[in-house]
N, C-alpha and C positions, 0 to 999 in steps of 0.2 A: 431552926437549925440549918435547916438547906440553904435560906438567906444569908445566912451566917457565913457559912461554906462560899457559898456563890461570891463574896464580899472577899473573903479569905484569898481566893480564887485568881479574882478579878485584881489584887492587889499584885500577888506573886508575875501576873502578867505584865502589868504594867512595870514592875518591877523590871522583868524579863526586858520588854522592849528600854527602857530608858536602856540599859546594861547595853543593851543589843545597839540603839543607834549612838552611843556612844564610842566604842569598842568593837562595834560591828567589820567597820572597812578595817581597820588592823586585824582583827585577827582572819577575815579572811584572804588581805597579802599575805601574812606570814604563812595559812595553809597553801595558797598557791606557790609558794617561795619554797615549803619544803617540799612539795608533788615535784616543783619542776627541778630541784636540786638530786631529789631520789631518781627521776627518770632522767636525768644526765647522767648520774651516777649506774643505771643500769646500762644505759647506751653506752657510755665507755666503757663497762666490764665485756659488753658484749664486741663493742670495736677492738678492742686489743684482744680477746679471745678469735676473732674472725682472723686479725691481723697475725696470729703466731698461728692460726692453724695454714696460714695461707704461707707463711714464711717457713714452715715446715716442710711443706708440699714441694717447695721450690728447693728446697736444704737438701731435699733426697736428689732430685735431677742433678743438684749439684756433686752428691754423694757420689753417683752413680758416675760422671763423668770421671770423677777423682780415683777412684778403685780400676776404671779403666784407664788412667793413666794418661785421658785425652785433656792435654792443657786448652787447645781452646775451644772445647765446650765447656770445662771446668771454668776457666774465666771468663766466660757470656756470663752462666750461669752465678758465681760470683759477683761480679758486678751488677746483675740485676736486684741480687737478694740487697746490695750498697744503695741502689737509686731506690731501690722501692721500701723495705724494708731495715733502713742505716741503724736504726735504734734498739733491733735484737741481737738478745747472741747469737743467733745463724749466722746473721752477718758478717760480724767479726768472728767467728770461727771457720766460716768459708774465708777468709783473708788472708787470717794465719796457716791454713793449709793451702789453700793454691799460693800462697808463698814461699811455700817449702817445693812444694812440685814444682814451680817456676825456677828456683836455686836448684834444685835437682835437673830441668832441663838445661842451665847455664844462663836463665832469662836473669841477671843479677837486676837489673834496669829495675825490671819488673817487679821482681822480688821488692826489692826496696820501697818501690810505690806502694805496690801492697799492704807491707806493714805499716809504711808512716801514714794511712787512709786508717787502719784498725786503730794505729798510736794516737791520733787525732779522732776517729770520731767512735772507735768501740763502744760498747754498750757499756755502760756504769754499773758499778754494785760490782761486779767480775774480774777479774785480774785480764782481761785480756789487753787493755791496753796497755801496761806495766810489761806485760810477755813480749810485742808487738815492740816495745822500746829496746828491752834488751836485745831481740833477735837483730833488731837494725840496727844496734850499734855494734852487735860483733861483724854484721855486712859493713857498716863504715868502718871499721880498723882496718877490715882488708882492703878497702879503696881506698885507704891512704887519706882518710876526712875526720883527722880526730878530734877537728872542734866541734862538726856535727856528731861525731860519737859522745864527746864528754857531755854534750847537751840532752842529747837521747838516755844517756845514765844518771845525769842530774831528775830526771823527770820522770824515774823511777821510784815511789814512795811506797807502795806495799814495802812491810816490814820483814814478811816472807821471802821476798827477794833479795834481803839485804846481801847477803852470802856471797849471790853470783854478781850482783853489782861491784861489792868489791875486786871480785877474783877479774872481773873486764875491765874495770878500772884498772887495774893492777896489770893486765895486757898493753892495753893503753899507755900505760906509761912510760911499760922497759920497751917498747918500740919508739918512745921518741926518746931513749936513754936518762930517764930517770933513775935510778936501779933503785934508791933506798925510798923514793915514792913509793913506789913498784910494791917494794918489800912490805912495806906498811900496810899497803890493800890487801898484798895476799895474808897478809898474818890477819887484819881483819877479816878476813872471808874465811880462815881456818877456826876462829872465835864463832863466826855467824851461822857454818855450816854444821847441820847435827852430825855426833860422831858417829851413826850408823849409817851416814849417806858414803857412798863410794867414790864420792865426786871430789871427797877431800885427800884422799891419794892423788887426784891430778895436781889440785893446789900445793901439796906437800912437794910432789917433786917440783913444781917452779919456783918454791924457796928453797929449796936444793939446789939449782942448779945459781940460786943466788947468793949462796955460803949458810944458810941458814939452816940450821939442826932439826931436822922432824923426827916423825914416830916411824918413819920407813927409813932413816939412815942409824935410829937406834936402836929398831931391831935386826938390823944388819949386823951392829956391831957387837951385839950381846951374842949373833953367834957361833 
């Protein structure tokens, strides 16, 4: 019986090895191929968590210059979160605000740079570059640069936005005297924009003042 066994034994080994030097070198790439794909995979959850805890840390210095109102520490600070950090939303959320703080100090130059660095390299997945387009195109209307406006409004594709694209299109236009272009955007933008928003009173009156009947010249007259 033990012979027997021992025969039994010795069979299932050999078995084993042919199995084994056949199949051997394969299956031990493929285990090496998934260790070292799982430990890439940990290293990068660990690199992008080291990299946003660190782009944080630099977000509040940035904070901190901004509530104090000092633009250039705010734009050091700024611009470093760009060079070191280009691919978070720190990033391009320090853009879009030391952008506004820069139009708030009359830095227009600046301003403008700002946005079209967030319009060009914001972080994906987030509306900030779509934001970062319309802000600079309502700065190019007033510099009198409406090709580069209409192109910064062209390059606006959030569906969210549609509303206010039209209604800066529609600026756009009655400034280089289109009037019934003009008209078209804002009645688009009065279709796009929800009717609890406040922001369709402004729209309403700039087809008003283009002969066009709204809900603020029809409750005027009912009463």
């Amino acid at each position: 019986m033990a012979a027997h066994l021992d025969l039994e034994e010795q069979e299932q080994l050999e078995q084993v090895k042919a199995f084994w030097k056949r199949w051997g070198n394969l299956i031990t790439w493929l285990i090496t191929i998934a260790l070292a794909a799982f430990a890439a995979w940990q290293g990068w959850n660990w690199y992008q968590r080291d990299q946003a805890a660190k782009a944080a840390a630099m977000y509040e210095e940035f904070d901190r210059a901004l509530n104090a109102q000092d633009l250039d520490k705010a734009a050091v600070a700024a611009a470093d979160l760009k060079s070191r950090f280009a691919g978070t939303a720190y990033a391009a959320q320090a853009g879009l605000q030391v952008a506004k703080l820069q139009l708030d100090k009359d830095k227009l130059d600046d301003a403008r740079q700002s946005l079209a660095w967030v319009a060009e390299h914001g972080a994906e997945g987030a509306p900030y570059r779509d934001l970062a387009r319309l802000r600079l195109a309502g700065l190019q209307i007033d510099a009198k640069a409406y090709d580069d406006a209409a192109k910064s409004l062209d390059a606006v594709k959030a569906p969210e936005f549609a509303g206010l694209v039209a209604d800066r299109r529609g600026d756009l236009l009655l400034l280089q005297d289109k009037r019934d272009a003009a008209k078209a955007e804002y009645q688009k933008a009065l279709v796009a924009i929800d009717k609890t928003q406040d922001y369709r009173r402004i729209v309403e009156a700039k087809l008003a003042t283009l002969g066009v009947p709204t809900a603020i010249e029809a409750a005027g007259a009912a009463q």
